[in-house]
N, C-alpha and C positions, 0 to 999 in steps of 0.2 A: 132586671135583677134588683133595681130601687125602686121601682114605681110605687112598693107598700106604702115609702116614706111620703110619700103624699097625701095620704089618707086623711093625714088631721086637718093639713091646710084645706083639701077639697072640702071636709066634711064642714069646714066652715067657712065655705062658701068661695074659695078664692082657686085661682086656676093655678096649676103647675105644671112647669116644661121642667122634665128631667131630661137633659142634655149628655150628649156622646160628644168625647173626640178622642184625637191618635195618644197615643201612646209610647213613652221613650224604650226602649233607642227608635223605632221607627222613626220619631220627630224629636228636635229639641225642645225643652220646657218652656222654650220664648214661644214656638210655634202652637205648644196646646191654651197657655193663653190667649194667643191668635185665635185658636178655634173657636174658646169659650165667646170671645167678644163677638165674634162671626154668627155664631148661633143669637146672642143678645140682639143684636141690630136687625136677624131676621124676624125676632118678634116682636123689635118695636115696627118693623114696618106693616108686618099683618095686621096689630092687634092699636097700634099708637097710645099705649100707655108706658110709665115709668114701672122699673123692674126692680125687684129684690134679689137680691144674691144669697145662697145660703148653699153650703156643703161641710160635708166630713171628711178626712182626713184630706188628701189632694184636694179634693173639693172645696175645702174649707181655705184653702190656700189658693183656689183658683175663685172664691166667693171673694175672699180679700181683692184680689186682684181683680174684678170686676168694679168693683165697689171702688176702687182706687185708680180706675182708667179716666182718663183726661176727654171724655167721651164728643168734645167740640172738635180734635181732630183727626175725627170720621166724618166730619163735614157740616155745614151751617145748619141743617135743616133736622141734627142730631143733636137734641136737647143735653146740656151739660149735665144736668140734674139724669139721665137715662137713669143710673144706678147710683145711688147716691146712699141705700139701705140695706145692711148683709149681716148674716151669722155663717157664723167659722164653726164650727163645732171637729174638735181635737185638731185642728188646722196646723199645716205650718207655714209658717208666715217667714220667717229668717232661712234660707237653703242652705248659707255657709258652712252651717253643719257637717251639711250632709256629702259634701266633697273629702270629706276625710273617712266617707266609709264605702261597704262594696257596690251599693246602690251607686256609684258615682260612675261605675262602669256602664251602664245605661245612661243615668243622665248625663255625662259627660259635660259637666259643669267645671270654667275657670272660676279664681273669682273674681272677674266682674262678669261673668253670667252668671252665677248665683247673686252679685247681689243688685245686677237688674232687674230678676224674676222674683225675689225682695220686697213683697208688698210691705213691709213691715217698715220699710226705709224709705218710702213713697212719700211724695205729700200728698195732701189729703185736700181737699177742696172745700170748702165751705157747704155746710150743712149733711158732713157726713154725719152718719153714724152704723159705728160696729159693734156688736158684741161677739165675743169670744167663751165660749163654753168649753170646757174640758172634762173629761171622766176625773172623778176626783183620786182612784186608781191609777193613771196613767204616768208614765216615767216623769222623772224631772224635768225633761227637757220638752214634752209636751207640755205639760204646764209653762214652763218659762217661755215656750214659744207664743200662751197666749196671755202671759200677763205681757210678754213683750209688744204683739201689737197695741192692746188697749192701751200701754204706758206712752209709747211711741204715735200713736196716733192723738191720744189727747193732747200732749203736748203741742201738735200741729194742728188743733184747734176741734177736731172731731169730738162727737158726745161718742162714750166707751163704755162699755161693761164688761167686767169679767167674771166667770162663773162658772165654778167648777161642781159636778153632777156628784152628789156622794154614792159610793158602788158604786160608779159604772166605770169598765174598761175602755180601750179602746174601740172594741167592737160593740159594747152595747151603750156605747154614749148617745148614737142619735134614733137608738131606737122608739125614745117618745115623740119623735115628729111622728110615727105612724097614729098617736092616740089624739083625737079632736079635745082632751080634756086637758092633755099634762099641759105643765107650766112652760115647756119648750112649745106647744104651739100656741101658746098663751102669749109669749115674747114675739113669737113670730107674726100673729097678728097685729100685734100692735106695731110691728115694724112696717108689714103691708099696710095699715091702715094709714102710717104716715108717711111712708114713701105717696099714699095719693093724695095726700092732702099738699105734696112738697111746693 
């Protein structure tokens, strides 16, 4: 269903795993984090390079949270730096929200499960960097959820960007990761290029 979104970063030249995992109520929101890290760690061990995080709407919230996992205790011989590079695009980054609305019936979020699944309240590790993209259409509280990581992360020492897409909604904010020209994978490159250089 996403594999299109691939297209720009193939077309210039870098690989992409589009990853699956469960889905709430089936699992808690701690657990699909789980999964994301699970799928990361089996491509560092096939391939032994450092990874980019990048997703949209959940995605964008579980690319935070890659990006923001403590990745030395998965073990010595798992590089701190694994993930240390990500874009959120329309992401949410703060869940507190979202316990006061119906979706809450599914995630079944207190809060302090909402705000340990809280990338946005993370620390951040030395030599991150995130940007946060948003549809410049998009409700207020997507926006505030991505000026909130890049505010909250800089502050804890990460390089940030924020940027919002003019036109695009929610649904068509990541559709230029499909184009090898637009300036989304223009960013995106250059995140790949220095997540290999880290």
């Amino acid at each position: 269903m996403f594999s299109h979104w691939a297209c720009g970063a193939n077309a210039r030249g870098f690989s992409v795993a589009v990853i699956g995992y469960r889905l709430c109520p089936e699992v808690a929101v701690a657990e699909i984090v789980a999964d994301v890290r699970a799928a990361a760690l089996i491509l560092h061990r096939r391939f032994g390079k450092r990874l980019v995080a990048c997703g949209h709407s959940a995605g964008g919230h579980l690319a935070a949270a890659l990006v923001g996992t403590e990745w030395r205790a998965f073990g010595a011989h798992i590089p701190g730096n694994l993930i240390r590079h990500g874009m959120g695009i329309s992401g949410v980054f703060d869940l507190e929200p979202l316990r006061h609305t119906s979706m809450n019936a599914d995630l079944r979020l207190d809060a302090d499960r909402a705000k340990a699944v809280s990338p946005a309240f993370w620390p951040v590790a030395q030599g991150t960097v995130f940007e946060a993209l948003v549809g410049g259409e998009e409700s207020s509280e997507f926006l505030r959820q991505s000026h909130l990581i890049v505010d909250r992360w800089a502050e804890g020492g990460a390089s940030t960007l924020y940027s919002a897409l003019p036109g695009a909604n929610h649904f068509t904010a990541p559709s230029p990761l499909s184009d090898p020209g637009s300036g989304m994978v223009d960013a995106l490159v250059k995140l790949l290029e220095a997540a290999a250089k880290a």
